[in-house]
N, C-alpha and C positions, 0 to 999 in steps of 0.2 A: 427625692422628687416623687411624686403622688397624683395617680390621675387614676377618675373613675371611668371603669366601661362596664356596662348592666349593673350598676350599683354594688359594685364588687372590686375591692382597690389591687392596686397593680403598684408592686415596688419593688424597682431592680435597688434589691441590695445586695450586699456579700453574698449572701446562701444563693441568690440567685444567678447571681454571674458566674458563684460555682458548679451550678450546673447547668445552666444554658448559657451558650456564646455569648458572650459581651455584646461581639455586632450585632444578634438578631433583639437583643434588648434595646440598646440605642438605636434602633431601626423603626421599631414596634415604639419606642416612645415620641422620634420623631414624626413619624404616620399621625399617631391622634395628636401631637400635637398641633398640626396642620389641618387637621380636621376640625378640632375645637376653633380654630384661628378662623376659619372658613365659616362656621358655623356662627362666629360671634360678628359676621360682616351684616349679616342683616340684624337689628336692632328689634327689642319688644317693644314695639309701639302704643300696647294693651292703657298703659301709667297715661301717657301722653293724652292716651284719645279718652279717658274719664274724668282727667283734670281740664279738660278742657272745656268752657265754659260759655263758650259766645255763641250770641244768639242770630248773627248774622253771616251774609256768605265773605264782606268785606272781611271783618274778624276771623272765618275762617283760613281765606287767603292767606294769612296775618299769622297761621298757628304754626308753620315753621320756620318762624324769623331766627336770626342767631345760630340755626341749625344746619347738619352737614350731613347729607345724605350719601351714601353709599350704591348706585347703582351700575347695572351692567349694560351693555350696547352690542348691535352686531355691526361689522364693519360691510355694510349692504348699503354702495353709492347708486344715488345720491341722495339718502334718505338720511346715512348716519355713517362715516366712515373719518378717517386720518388723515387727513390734508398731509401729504409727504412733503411738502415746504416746511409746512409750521411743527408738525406733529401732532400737532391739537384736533379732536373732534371737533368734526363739521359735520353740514346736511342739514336738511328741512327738520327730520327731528329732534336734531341735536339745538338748533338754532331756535325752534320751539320754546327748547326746555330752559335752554340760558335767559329767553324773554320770562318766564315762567318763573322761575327761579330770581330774578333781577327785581321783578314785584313782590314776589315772597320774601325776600330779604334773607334769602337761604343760600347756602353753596351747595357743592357736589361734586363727585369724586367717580369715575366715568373706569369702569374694568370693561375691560375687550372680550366676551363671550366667542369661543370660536364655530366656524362652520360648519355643518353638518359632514360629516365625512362619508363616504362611498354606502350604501343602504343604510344611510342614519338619514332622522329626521329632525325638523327644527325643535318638531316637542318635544322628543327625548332629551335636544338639552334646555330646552323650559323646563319640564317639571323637573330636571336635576340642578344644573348648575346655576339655572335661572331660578331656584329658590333661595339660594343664597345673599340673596342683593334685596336691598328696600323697595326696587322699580326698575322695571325694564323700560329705560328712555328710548330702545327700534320701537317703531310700531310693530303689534303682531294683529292678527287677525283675530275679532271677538270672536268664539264660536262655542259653541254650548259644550263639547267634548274639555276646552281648557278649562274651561266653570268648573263643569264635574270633579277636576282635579284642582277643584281650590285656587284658582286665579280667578281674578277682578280686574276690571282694563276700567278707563278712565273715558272719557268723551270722546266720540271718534277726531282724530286728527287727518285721515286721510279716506277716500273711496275707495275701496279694496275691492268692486264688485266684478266680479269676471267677465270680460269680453275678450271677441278671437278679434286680431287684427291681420290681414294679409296684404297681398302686391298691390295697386292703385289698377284700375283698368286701363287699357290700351289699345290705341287703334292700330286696327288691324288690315294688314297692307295683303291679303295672301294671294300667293302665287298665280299664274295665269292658267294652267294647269285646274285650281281649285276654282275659280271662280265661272270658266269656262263651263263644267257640268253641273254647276252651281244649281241649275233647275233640275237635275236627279234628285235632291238634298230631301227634299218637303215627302216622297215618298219609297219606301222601301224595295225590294227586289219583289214580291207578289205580288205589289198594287200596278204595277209597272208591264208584269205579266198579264193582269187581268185585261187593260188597257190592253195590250197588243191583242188578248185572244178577240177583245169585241172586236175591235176593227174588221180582222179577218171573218169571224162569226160575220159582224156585218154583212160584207160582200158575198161570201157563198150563200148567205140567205137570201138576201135579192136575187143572185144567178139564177138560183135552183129557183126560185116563186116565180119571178117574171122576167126570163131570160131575153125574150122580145124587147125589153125595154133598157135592154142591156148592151154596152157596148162592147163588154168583152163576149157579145152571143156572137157580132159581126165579126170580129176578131176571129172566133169557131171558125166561123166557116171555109170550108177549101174554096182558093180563090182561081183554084186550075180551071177555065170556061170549058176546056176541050175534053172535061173526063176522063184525063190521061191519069193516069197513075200520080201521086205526088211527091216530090223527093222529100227522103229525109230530113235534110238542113232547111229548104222552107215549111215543113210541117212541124219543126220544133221550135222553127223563129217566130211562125204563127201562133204556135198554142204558148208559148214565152209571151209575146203581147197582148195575147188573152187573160194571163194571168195578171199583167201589170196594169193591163187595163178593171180588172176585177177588184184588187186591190186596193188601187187609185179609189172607185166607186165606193170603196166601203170605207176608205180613209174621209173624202169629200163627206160622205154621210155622218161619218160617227160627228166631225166638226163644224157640223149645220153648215156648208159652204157652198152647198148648191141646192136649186133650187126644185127636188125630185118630187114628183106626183105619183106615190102608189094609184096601181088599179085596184088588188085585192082586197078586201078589209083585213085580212090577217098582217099583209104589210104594213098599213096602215097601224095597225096593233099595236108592232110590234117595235114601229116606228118612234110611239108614241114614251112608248115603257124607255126604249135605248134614248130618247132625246131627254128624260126624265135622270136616268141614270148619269145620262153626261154633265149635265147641272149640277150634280152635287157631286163631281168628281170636280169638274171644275173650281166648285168653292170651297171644296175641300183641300185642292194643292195652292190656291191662292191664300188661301189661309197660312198654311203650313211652310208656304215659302216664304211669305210676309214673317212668320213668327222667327224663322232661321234667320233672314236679314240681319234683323234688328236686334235680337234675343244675342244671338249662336255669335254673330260676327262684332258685336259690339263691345266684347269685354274678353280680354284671357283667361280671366279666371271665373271659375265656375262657384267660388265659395263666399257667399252672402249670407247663412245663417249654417247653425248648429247642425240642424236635419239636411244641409246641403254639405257639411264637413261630414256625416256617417254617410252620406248616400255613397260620397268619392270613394270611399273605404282608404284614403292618403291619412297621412302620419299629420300630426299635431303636435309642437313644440311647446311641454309644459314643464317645468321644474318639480320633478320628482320630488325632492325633497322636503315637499311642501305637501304635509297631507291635504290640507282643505281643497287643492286641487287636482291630487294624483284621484282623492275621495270624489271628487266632482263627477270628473272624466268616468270612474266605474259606475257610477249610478245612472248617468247621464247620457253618455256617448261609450259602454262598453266594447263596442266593437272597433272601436279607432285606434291605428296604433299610435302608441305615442314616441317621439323625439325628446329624450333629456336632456333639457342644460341647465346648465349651472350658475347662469345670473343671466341678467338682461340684457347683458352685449351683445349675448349668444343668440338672440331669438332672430334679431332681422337679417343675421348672414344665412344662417341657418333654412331661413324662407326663400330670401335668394339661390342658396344653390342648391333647392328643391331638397333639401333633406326633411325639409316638412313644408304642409299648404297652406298654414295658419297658428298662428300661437294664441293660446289662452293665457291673457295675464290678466292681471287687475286695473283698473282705470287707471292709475293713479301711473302707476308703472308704464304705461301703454304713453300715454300721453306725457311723460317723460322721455319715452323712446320717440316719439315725433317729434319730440322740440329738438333734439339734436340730430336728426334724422335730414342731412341734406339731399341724400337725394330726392328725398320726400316721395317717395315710392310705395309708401305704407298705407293702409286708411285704415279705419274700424269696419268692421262688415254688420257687425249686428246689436243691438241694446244693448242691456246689463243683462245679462245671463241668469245671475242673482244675485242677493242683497250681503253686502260684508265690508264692513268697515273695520280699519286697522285703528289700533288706539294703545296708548303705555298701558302696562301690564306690572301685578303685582300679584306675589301667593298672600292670599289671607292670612295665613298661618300667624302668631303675633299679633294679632289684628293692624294686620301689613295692609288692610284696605287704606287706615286713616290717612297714612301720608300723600294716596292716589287722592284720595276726598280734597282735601286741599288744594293740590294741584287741579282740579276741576273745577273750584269754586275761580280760580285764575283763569283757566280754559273759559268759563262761559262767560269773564268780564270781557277777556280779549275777542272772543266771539260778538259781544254786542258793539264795541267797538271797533269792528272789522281788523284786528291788528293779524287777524291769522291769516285771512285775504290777502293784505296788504305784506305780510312777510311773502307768501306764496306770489305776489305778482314781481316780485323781485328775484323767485327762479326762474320762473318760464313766462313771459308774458306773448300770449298768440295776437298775431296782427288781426286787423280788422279785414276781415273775410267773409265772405258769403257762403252761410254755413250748412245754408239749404241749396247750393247752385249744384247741386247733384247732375254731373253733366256728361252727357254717352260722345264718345270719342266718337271721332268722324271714322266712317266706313266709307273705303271702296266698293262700290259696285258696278261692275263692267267697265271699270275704269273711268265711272262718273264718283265726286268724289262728296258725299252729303253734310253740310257744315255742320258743326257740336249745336245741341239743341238743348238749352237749359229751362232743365222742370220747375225748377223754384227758383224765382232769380228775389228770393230775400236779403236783404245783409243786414248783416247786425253790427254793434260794435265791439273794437276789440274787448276780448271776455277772457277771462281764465277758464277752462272748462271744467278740472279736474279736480282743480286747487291741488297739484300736489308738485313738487320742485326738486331741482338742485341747485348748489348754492349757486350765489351770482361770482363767475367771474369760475366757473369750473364747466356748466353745461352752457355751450355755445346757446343765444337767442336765436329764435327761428326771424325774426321780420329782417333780415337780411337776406337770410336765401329765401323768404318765403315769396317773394315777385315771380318766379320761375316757375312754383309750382301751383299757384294759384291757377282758377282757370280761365 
């Protein structure tokens, strides 16, 4: 037996096995042969795609009829994994490919690529084991870095765009304790100080300018008629209600609540500037408390956009093993730490018991995790992030594109036909909801309690939003639990 490696033949015969081990020879034969075996799974396509002859996309469809493709899947529910009943692949991609393949009049033969293992990534095994196979039927994510390395993806099948999703907000009931100094809130410990000093400022200024007009000047004075000496205890009870009385004046002042006529013009001044000052202290804590009400007490969670996930400086639950979004995260949001998991189950307990304050996934993904999401506790907080669509995947190499080309010219029949919709409204289908009723939980205040007030009360009909699934009869539909959490 005769096998080539670097154009150089290799043959365990007699002279050979007399001088190296037999085992490491049959060992060394079995290895490449395994390898050529590996190697001969994906097919040269090159003969195929020159012989081929038609001038339309129907005929294209049509070029791998009678044919049997070789491709490989990852087992990532519920997009493409192993029905433990049947054993058979399932998932939106997988069930794609079978409608795909059913028009094309082709078969196909489905290898289980395995998971990324502990600081490995999904590309490392794309460009390895993933060049082996005709097509990768998981969707991967297009991105110019797998181009570079000589893959071709096909029409997107799915939204892969990144958004955070986190907790739903909640009315907030707090304590009697918090809501008690509830008007501290709007300003800080120095503004609060200023405030006290005018007051006092106030009243010694009046004293000292026009003590005659003063009631804590009556107060002064010693009330002994006979000239006698005055005791201790009434000279300090006296100069005590002089001071309260002083007080009092300049508290009554600073709050325009009585109705005082300087004599001086410097009072007068001085009056003018302090009643000017109070004005816009005034509409500056009524603002400020206004904005805490409704803002501070309306929502538990503070994260609604990206620039509101760095401000927190809180953990973010993303799936390392995923460069396009470990890559995201460093360009984007460097300073956040992140929370690793390991698939999608992980994300929403993970939020719950605060080991991160929002995960970045993909649409697609996201909105797979709400359709089975009964507590319905989750929402989206922010747009698309950015732009990324997942789609089958092939290495050029062989000219391994033509068999993706085919499979596209079926992709964009079933697209004008809606049958990719229509497969996708058979995983998840969302009830008809009011998708703009974006609605602020009732608040306590002072124990009055303020009804939910809805900003956009539009509804639409029920829609698929993401188009992306799992199969029917695996991911629970939301329009049963979804009564409860609607608002």
């Amino acid at each position: 037996m005769a096998l080539k490696v670097l154009n150089m033949p290799l043959t365990c015969s007699r002279t050979m096995l007399q001088c190296a081990p037999s085992r490491l020879c049959v060992l060394l034969v079995l290895a490449l042969s395994v390898r050529q075996a590996a190697s001969n799974t994906k097919r040269d396509w090159c003969q195929a795609q020159q012989s081929f002859n038609g001038t339309t996309s129907g005929e294209l469809a049509q070029a791998l009829k009678g044919q049997t493709l070789n491709v490989a899947a990852f087992e990532y529910p519920p997009f493409s994994f192993i029905n433990p009943k049947t054993g058979e692949w399932t998932g939106f991609d997988i069930e794609l490919f079978k409608m795909v393949a059913r028009q094309g009049e082709f078969e196909f033969n489905i290898t289980q690529l395995r998971l990324p293992s502990e600081n490995e990534t999904y590309n490392k095994i794309l460009y390895n084991e993933g060049r082996e196979y005709d097509m990768l039927v998981s969707w991967m994510d297009e991105t110019a870095a797998r181009k570079k390395h000589f893959f071709t993806f096909s029409l997107d099948i799915v939204d892969m765009s990144f958004m955070l999703v986190t907790t739903n907000p909640k009315p907030t009931d707090p304590p009697f304790k918090d809501y008690f100094f509830m008007f501290l809130k709007p300003f800080e410990r120095d503004v609060w100080l200023v405030l006290l000093f005018g007051v006092v400022f106030t009243g010694v200024f009046l004293y000292v300018l026009e003590p005659r007009l003063s009631d804590a000047a009556e107060d002064l004075k010693s009330s002994n008629e006979h000239g006698s000496p005055e005791s201790l205890p009434a000279a300090l009870k006296r100069h005590a209600f002089g001071v309260m009385d002083l007080f009092h004046q300049g508290w009554l002042l600073f709050t325009i609540q009585e109705n005082y006529t300087p004599k001086r013009w410097w009072t007068k001044l001085y009056l003018m500037s302090w009643t000017g000052v109070i004005i816009v202290m005034v509409a500056m804590y009524t603002s400020q408390l206004t904005y805490f009400l409704i803002i501070e007490l309306s929502s538990t969670t503070a994260i609604s956009s990206l620039e509101d996930l760095i401000s927190s400086g809180k953990a973010v639950c993303a799936m390392t093993n995923d460069e396009d979004v470990s890559g995201y995260l460093r360009r984007n949001a460097p300073s956040v730490p992140i929370y690793a998991i390991n698939n999608l189950g992980e994300a929403f307990p993970a939020i719950r018991n605060g080991s991160c304050v929002a995960a970045l996934l993909g649409k697609a993904e996201i909105e797979v995790e709400l359709s089975i999401n009964e507590a319905c506790d989750m929402r989206t907080v922010s747009g698309e992030l950015n732009s990324m669509s997942g789609a089958y995947s092939a290495d050029m190499h062989n000219c391994g594109e033509y068999p993706l080309r085919v499979v596209d010219a079926t992709l964009q029949q079933m697209r004008e036909t809606e049958e990719i919709e229509d497969l996708w409204s058979e995983y998840i289908t969302l009830p008809s909801v009011s998708l703009f009723n974006m609605t602020v939980p009732s608040v306590s205040l002072f124990n009055m309690t303020l009804p939910s007030v809805s900003l956009f009360n539009i509804t639409l009909p029920s829609v698929s939003l993401f188009r992306r699934g799992a199969p029917a009869g695996i991911v629970k539909h939301c329009s049963d639990i979804w009564a409860p959490c609607a608002p």
